[in-house]
Legacy VTK file of the C-alpha trace (Angstrom):
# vtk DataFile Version 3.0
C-alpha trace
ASCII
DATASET POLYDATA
POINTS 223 float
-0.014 16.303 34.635
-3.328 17.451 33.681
-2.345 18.804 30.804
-0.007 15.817 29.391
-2.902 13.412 29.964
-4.764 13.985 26.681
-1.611 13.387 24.599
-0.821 10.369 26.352
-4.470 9.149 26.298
-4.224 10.081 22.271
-0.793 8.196 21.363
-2.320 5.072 24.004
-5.214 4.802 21.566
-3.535 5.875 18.257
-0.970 3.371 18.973
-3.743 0.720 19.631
-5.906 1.489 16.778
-2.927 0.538 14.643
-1.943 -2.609 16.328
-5.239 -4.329 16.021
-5.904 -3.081 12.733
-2.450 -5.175 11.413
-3.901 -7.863 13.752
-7.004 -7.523 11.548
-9.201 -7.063 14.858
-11.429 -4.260 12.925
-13.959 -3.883 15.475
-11.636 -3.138 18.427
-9.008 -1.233 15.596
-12.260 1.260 14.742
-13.156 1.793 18.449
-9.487 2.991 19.681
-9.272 5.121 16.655
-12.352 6.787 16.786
-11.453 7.325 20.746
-8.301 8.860 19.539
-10.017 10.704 16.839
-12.152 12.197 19.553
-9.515 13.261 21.804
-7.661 14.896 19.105
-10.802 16.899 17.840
-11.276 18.071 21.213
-7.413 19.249 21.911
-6.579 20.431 18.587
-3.973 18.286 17.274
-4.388 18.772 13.764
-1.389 16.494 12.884
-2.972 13.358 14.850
-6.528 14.253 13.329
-5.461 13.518 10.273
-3.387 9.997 11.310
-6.805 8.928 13.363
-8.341 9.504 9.863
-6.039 7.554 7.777
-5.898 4.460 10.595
-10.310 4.823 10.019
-9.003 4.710 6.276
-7.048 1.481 6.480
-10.031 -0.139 8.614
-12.476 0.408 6.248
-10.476 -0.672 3.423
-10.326 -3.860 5.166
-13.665 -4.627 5.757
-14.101 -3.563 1.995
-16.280 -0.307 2.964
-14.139 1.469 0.138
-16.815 4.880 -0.296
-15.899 5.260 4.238
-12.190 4.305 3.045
-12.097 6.931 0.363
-13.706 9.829 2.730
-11.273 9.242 5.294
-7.672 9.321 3.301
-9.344 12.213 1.854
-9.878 14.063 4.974
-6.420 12.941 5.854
-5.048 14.168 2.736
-6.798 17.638 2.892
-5.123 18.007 6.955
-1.529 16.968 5.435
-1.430 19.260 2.567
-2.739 22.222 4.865
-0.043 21.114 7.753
2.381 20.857 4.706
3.758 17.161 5.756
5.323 15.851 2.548
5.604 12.062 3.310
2.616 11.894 4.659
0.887 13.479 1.605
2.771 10.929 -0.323
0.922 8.122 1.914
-2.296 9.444 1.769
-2.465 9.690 -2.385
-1.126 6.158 -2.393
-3.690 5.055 -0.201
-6.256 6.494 -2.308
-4.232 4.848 -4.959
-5.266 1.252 -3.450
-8.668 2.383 -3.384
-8.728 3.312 -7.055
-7.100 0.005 -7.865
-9.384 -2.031 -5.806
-12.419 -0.149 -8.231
-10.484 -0.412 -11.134
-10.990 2.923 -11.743
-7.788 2.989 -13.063
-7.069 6.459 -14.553
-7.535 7.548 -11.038
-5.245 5.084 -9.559
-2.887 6.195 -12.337
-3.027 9.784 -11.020
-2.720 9.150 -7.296
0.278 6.806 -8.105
1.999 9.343 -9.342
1.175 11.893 -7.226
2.643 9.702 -4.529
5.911 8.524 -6.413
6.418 12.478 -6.922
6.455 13.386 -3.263
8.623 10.652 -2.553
11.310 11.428 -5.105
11.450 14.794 -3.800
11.810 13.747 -0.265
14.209 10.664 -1.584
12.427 8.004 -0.430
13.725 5.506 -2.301
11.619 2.751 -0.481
8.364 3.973 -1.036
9.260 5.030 -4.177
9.819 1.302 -5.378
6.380 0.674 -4.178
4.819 3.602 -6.165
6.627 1.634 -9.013
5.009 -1.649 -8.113
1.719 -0.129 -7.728
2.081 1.948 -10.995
2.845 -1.589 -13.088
-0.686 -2.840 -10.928
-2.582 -0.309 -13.001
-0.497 -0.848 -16.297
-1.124 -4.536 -16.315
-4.738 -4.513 -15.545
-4.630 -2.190 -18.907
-2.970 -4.731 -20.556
-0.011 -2.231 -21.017
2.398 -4.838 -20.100
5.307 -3.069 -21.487
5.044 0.029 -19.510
3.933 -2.651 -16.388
7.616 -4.181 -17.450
9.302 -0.621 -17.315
7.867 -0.423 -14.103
8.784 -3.384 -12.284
12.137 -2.941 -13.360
12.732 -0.136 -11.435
11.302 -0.609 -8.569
13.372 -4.120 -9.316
16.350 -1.804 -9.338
16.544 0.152 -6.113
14.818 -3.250 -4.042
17.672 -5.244 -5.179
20.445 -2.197 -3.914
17.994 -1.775 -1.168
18.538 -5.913 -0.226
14.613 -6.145 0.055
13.784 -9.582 -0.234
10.544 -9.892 0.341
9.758 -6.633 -1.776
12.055 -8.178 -4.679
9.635 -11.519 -4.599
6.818 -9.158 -5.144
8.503 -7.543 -8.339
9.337 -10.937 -9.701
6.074 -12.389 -8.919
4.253 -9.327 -11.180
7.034 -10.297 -13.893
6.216 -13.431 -13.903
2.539 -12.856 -14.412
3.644 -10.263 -17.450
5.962 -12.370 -18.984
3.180 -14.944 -19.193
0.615 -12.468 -20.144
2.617 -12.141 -23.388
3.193 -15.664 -23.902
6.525 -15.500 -22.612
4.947 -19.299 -20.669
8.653 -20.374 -19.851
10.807 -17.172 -18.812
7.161 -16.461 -17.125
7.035 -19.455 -14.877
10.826 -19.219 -13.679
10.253 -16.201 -12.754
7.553 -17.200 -10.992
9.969 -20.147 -9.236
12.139 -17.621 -7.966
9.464 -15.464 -6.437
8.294 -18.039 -4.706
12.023 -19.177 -3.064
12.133 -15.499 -2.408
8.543 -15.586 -0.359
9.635 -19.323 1.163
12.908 -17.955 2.395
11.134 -14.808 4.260
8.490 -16.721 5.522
5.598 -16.048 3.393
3.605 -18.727 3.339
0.201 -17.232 1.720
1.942 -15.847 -0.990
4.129 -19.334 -1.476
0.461 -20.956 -1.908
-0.591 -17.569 -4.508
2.756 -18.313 -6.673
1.847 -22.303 -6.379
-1.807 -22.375 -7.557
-0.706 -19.562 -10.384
2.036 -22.360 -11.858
-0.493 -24.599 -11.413
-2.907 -22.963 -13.522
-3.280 -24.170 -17.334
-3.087 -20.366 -18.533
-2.377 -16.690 -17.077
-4.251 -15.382 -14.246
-4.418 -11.801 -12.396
LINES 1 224
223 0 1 2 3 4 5 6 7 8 9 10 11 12 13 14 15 16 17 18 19 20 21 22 23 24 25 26 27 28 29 30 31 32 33 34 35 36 37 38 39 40 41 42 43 44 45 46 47 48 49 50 51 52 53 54 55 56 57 58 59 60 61 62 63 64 65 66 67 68 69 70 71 72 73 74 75 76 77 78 79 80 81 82 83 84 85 86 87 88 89 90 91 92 93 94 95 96 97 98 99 100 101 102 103 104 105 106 107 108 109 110 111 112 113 114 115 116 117 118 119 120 121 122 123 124 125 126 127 128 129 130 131 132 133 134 135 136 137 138 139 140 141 142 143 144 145 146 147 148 149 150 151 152 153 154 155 156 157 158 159 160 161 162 163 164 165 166 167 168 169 170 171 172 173 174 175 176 177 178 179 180 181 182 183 184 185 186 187 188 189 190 191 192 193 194 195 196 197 198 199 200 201 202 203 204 205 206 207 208 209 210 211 212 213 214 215 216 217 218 219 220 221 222
């Protein structure tokens, strides 16, 4: 029993560290991870370490701390690629990814994008790898290289619609919207933009009903 105790004691708080950081309770999220953290440092399990780090990652995104963000998915990232974990690697470059994007240091986004989408074509994936699409057409349209953000979205388009994901298929046709409009397409733009939003409505997304509403509201394009 003695021995068991520390791994149950480090899923207990892993396991809580997520749950209040999706209930956006960041205080109590950072507290149970760094417990878990602690417990893993002490026992040796490497594999944990390194999900403790990327939960402290996802915290400090939220609270918009992006340098602590940025030095925990990397110490995450350095644990995976030791420990050889392949979709985890694949997480941890598209988390710095979001960190990139949220800088707009965009080259850099660029290249953790597609380090991610590579790992996750080689493990087939094909979930995450629509989101490395999505992400990818992020950083092309805040170039203003809406064709390549098109070429994007369409594939990720592409395996969400085989895939039956609703509510990741109103996210594609929300970002089409916005490029179609972008390049003055104002019409095909805006009913794309219609059918995102019945898309978010019919999975219950109210906040991003209200984001598609105020954007067809708007008298021109907005990011």
């Amino acid at each position: 029993l003695r021995e068991i105790e520390p791994v149950l004691a480090r899923e207990d708080y892993l396991r809580l560290g997520e749950v209040y950081a999706r209930q956006n309770r960041l205080d109590l999220a950072e507290s149970a991870a760094r417990k878990a953290l602690e417990i893993c440092e002490r026992n040796r399990f490497r594999t944990r370490i390194a999900i403790a780090y990327t939960t402290l990652g996802v915290i400090y995104d939220a609270r918009e701390d992006l340098d602590r963000s940025e030095e925990m998915h990397r110490k995450a990232l350095a644990l995976d690629i030791d420990l050889s974990i392949s979709d985890r690697i694949a997480t941890d470059y598209a988390n710095l990814g979001v960190i990139f994007s949220k800088r707009n240091e965009l080259d850099s986004a660029e290249e953790m994008y597609l380090k991610a989408l590579e790992q996750h074509e080689l493990s087939g994936r094909e979930r995450e790898v629509a989101t490395d699409y999505l992400n990818l057409s992020g950083v092309y349209f805040d170039r203003g290289q809406f064709d390549k953000a098109e070429v994007m979205l369409m594939r990720s388009l592409n395996i969400n619609e085989r895939l039956g994901r609703k509510d990741a298929l109103a996210e594609v046709y929300f970002n089409l919207g916005k490029v179609f409009r972008e390049c003055g397409q104002i019409e095909d733009g805006d009913a794309l933009l219609k059918f995102a939003r019945d898309l978010f409505t019919s999975v219950g997304l109210s906040h991003r009903v209200a984001m598609v509403t105020e954007l067809l509201n708007a008298k021109r394009p907005v990011n």
